[in-house]
C-alpha positions as CSV (number, residue, x, y, z in Angstrom):
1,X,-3.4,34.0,91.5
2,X,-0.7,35.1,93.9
3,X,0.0,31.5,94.6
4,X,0.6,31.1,91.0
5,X,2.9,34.1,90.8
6,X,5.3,33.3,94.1
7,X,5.6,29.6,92.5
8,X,7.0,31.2,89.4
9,X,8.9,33.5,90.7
10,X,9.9,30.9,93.2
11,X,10.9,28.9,89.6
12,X,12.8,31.7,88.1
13,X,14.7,32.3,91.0
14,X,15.7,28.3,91.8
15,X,16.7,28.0,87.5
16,X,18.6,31.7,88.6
17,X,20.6,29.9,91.4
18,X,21.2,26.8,89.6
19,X,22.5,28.2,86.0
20,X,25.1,30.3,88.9
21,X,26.1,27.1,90.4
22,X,26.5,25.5,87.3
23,X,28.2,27.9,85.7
24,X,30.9,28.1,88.3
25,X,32.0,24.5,88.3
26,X,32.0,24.9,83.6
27,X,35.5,25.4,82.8
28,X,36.7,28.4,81.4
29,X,40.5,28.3,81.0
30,X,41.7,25.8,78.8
31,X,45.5,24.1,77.5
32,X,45.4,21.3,74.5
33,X,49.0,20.3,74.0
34,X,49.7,17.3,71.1
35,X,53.2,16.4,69.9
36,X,54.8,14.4,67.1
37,X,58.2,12.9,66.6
38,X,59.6,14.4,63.0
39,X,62.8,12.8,60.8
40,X,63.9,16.0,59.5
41,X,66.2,18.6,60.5
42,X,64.8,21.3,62.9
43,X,65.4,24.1,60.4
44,X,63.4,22.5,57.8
45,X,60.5,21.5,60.5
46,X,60.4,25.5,61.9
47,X,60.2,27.3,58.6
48,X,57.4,24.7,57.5
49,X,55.5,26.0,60.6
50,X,57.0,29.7,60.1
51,X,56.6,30.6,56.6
52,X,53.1,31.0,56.6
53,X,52.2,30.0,52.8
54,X,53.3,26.5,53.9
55,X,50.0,26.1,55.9
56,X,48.1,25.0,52.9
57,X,50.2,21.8,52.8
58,X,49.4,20.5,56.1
59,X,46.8,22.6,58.4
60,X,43.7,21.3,56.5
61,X,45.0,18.2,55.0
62,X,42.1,16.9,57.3
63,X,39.9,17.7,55.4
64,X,38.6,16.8,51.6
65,X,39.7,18.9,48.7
66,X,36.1,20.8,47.9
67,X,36.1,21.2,51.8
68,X,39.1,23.3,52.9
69,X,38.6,27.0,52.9
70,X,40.0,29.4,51.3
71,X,43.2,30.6,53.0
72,X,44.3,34.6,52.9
73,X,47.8,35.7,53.8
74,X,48.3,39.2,55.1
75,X,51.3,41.0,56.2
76,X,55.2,39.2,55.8
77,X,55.1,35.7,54.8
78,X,57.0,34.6,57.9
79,X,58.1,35.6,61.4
80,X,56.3,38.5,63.2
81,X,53.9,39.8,62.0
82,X,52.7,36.8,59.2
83,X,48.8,36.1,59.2
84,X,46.8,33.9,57.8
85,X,43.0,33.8,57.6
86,X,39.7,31.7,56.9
87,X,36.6,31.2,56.9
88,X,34.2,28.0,57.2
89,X,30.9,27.4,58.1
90,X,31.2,28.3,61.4
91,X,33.9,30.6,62.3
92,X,36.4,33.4,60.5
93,X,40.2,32.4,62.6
94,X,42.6,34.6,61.7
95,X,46.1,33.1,63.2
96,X,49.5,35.7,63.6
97,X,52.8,34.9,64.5
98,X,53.7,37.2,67.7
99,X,57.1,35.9,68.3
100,X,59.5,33.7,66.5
101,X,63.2,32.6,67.4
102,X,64.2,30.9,64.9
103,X,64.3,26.9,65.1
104,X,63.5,26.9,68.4
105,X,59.4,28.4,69.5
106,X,57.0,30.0,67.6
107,X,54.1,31.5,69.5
108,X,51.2,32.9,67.4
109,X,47.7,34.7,68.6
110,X,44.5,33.0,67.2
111,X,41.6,35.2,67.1
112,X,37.8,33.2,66.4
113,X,36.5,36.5,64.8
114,X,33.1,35.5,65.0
115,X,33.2,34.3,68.7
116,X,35.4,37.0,69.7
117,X,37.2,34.7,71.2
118,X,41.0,34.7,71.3
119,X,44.0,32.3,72.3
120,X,47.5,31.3,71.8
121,X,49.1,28.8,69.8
122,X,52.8,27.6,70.5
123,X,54.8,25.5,69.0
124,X,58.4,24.1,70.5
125,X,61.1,22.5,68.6
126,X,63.4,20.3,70.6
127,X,66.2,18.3,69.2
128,X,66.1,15.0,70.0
129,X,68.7,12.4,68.7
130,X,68.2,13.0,64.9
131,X,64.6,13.8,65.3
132,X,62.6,16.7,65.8
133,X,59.8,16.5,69.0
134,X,57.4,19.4,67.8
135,X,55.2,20.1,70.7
136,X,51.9,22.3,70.2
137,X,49.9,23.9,72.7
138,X,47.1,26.1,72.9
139,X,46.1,27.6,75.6
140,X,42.6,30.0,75.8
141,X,40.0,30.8,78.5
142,X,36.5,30.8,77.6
143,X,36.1,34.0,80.4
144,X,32.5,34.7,81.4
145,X,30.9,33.4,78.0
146,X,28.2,31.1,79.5
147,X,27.2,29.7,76.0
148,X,31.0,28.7,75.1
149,X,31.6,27.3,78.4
150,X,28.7,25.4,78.3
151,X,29.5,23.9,74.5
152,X,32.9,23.1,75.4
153,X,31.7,20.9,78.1
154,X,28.8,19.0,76.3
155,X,30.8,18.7,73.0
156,X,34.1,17.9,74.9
157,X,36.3,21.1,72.8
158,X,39.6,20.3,74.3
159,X,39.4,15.8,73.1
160,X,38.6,17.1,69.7
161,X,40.8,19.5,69.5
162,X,43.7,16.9,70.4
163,X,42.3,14.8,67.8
164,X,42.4,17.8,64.9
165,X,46.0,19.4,66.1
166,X,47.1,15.3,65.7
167,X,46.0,14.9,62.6
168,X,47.5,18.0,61.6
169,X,50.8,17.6,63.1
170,X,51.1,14.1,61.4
171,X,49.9,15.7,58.1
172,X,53.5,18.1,59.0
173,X,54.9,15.6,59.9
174,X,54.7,14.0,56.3
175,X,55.2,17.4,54.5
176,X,58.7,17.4,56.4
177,X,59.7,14.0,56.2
178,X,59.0,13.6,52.3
């Protein structure tokens, strides 16, 4: 019996020391930056991303019709202060714009209500030639949340969250263009 006891404790403790090394070497902070060349001027390209209602027209053109969830706008419809909310089948996001000089950067707080789990969007507009480079960049840190830390590695967050913040920026990028 007490041979049977040290083993398991013996168990608990080696899973104990393991899950500790492990979890030091899961990453917690994380950056996912995508960009898109846009033929459009850089007014028409920031108020797109600004004015809030606009959303609809590009940020879940991803997905199909019966699919994209239904959007809520709370507060001004652009600049400081604008948010926008949803909820799907896994999450509540609720996105607000936190600063905004016009045509230049828009920087907006993204809260995963659910999750708890906040971060920050930015977007850059830089003139280049007759084109507008829109860079996008989130940047979050998954802090001592073993679970998320754990997902985000197994389910590699930050390569399909490249892949969804492409598709939408090209979806943008054909709202602005046409």
């Amino acid at each position: 019996m007490k041979f049977f006891l040290s083993f398991s404790i013996g168990i608990v403790v080696a899973l104990l020391i393991m899950g500790g090394i492990v979890f030091f070497f899961l990453p917690s902070p994380y950056k996912i930056q995508q960009q898109v060349l846009i033929s459009a001027t850089q007014k028409n390209v920031f108020n797109q991303v600004d004015y809030m209602k606009n959303w609809g027209k590009w940020a879940f053109e991803d997905q199909k019709p019966e699919e994209r969830p239904e959007v809520y706008l709370q507060g001004p419809e652009d600049g400081v202060g604008a948010i926008i909310e949803w909820t799907d089948e896994y999450n509540t996001v609720r996105i607000e714009i936190v600063e905004s000089e016009p045509y230049e950067l828009i920087k907006a707080k993204i809260l995963n209500i659910k999750g708890g789990q906040e971060s920050e969007l930015t977007f850059e507009f830089i003139q280049e030639n007759d084109q507008i480079k829109l860079v996008l960049t989130e940047t979050g840190d998954f802090g001592l949340d073993f679970s998320s830390r754990l997902n985000a590695k197994l389910f590699d967050f930050e390569g399909n969250m490249e892949e969804v913040y492409l598709s939408r920026l090209l979806a943008l990028k054909s709202v602005c263009e046409n």
